[in-house]
C-alpha positions in Angstrom: 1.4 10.0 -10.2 -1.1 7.9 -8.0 -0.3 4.0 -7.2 -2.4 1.6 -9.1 -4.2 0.0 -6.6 -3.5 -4.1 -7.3 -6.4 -7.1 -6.1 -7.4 -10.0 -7.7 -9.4 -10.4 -9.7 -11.1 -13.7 -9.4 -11.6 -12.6 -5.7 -13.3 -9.5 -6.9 -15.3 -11.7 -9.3 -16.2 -13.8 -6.5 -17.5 -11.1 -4.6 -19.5 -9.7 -7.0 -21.4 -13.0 -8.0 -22.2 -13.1 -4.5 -23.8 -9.3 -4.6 -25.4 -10.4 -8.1 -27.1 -13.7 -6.6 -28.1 -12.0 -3.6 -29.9 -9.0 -4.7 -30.3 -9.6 -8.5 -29.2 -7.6 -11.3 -31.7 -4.7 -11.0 -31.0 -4.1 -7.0 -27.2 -4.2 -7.3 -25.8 -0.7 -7.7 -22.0 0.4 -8.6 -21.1 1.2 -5.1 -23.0 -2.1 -3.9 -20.1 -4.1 -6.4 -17.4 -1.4 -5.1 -18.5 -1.9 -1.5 -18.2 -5.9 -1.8 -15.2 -6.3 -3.7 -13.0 -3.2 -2.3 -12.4 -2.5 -6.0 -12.8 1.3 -7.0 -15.4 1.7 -9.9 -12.1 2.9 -12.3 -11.1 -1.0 -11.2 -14.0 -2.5 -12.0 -14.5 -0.9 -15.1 -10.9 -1.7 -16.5 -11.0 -5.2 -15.6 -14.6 -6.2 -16.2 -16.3 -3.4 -18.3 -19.9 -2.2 -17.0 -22.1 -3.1 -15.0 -23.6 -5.5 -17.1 -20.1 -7.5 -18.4 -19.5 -7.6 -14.7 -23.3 -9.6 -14.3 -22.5 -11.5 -17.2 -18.6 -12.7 -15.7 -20.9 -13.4 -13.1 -23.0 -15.7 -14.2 -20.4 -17.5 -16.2 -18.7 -17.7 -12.7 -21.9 -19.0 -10.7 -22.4 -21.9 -13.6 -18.3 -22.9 -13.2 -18.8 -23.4 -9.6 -22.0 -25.4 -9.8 -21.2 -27.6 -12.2 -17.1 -27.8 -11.6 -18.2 -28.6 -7.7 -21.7 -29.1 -6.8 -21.7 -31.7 -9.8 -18.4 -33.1 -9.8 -20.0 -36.6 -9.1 -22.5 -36.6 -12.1 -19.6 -35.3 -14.9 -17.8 -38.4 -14.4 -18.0 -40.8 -17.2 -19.5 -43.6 -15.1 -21.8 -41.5 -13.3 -25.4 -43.2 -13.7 -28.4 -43.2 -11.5 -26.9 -43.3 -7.9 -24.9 -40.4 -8.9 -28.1 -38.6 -10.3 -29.9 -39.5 -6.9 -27.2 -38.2 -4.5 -27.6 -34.9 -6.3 -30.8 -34.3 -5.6 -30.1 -35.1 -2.3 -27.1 -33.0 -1.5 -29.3 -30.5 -2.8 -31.8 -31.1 0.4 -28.5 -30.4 2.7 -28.1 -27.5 0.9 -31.7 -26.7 1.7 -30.5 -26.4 5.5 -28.0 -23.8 4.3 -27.9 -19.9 4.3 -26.7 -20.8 0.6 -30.0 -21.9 -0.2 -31.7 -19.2 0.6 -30.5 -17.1 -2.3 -31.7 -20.0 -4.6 -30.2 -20.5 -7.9 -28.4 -17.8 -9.9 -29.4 -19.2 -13.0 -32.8 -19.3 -12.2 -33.4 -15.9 -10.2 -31.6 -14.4 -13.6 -34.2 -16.4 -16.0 -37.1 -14.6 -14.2 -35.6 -11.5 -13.4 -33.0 -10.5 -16.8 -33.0 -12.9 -19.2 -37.1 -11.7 -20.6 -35.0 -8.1 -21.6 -32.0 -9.5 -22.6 -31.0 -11.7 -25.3 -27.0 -12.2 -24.7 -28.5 -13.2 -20.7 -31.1 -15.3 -22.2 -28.5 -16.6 -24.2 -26.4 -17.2 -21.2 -29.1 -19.3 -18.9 -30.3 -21.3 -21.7 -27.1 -22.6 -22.1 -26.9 -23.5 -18.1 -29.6 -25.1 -18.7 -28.2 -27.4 -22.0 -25.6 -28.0 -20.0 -27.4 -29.6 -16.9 -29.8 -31.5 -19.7 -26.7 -32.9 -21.1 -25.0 -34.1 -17.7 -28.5 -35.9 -16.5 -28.8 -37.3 -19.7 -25.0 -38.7 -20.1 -25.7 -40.4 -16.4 -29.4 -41.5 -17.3 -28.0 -43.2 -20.6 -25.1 -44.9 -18.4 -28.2 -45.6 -16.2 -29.9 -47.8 -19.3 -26.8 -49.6 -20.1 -26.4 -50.6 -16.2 -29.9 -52.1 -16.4 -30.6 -49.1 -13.5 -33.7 -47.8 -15.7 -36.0 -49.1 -18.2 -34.2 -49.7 -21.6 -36.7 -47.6 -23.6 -36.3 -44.3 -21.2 -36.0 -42.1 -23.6 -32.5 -40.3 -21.6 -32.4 -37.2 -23.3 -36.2 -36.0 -22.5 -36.0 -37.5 -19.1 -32.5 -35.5 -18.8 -34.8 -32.2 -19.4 -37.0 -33.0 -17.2 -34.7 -33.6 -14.3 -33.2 -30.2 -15.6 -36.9 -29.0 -14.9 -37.3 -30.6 -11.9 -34.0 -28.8 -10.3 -35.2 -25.3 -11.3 -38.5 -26.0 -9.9 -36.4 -27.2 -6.4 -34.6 -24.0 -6.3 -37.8 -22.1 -6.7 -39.6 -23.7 -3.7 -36.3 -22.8 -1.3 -35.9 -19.5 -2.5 -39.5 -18.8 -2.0 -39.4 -19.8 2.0 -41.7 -23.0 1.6 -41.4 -25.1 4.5 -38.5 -27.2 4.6 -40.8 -30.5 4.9 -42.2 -29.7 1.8 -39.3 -29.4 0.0 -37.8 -32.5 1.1 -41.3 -34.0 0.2 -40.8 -32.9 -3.1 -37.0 -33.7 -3.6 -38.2 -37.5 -2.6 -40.9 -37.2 -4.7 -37.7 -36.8 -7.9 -36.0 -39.1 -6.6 -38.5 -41.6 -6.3 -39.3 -41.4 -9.7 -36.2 -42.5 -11.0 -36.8 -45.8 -9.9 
């Protein structure tokens, strides 16, 4: 009787959002996934499921990391509008990154799976809540510090910040030059006040 081969699993899952971001649901093949994580396909299958339970781990993954790390600063309780503007401007400094040029996850899979599929769509529309919500907890905090006009309505301008991102990540992923980008990040920014 054969050895099961052991790995870990959050590694593998790792690995595979990184295949997933980079080429996209369509383009990634089995042996792309087994190639990246050095997990057999019997592996992969009997930890993840198919193909498309492995995309959706994925994704679940990719919106843990952004919003566990990349947004640490704007889940805290206090967070307001300096907190709100520092994203937006780490997110030029990860314009200068080889991370950038795969763009956003989320937003590649909005364009590319979630039309077809409804558990997907499901999936991305609730990245997206979540971002609304966390811009609009720090632009209420924002109000109450005196930071923004007291009749911004927080949860509409928190979906449009939400907007605003997605459009971000759509200009680097699609090579536009770096001065525009940064144009366009300030151009956010500035409109917060």
């Amino acid at each position: 009787m054969g050895r099961t081969r052991q790995f870990d699993a959050a590694q593998a899952l790792d690995q595979a959002m990184e295949v997933f971001w980079q080429k996209g649901y369509a383009d990634t093949s089995m042996n792309d996934l087994v190639q990246a994580t050095g997990v057999s396909r019997y592996g992969i299958y009997g930890t993840f499921g198919n193909k498309r339970e492995l995309f959706l781990a994925a994704l679940d993954r990719y919106a843990q990391m952004t919003a566990g790390v990349k947004m640490r600063a704007l889940r805290q309780p206090d967070a307001s509008l300096p907190e709100i503007k520092g994203y937006f401007r780490d997110m030029l400094r990860l314009n200068r990154s080889n991370w950038a040029d795969m763009g956003c996850m989320i937003c590649n899979t909005a364009i590319e799976v979630a039309p077809q599929d409804e558990e997907i769509e499901a999936a991305v529309q609730g990245y997206l809540t979540m971002l609304t919500v966390i811009f609009s907890k720090a632009l209420k905090n924002a109000k109450a510090n005196g930071e923004i006009p007291a009749d911004t309505d927080h949860r509409r301008m928190g979906r449009y910040l939400t907007g605003q991102l997605m459009g971000l990540v759509v200009f680097v992923r699609s090579g536009m030059a770096k001065k525009d980008i940064k144009a366009y990040a300030e151009s956010v920014i500035d409109s917060l006040g």
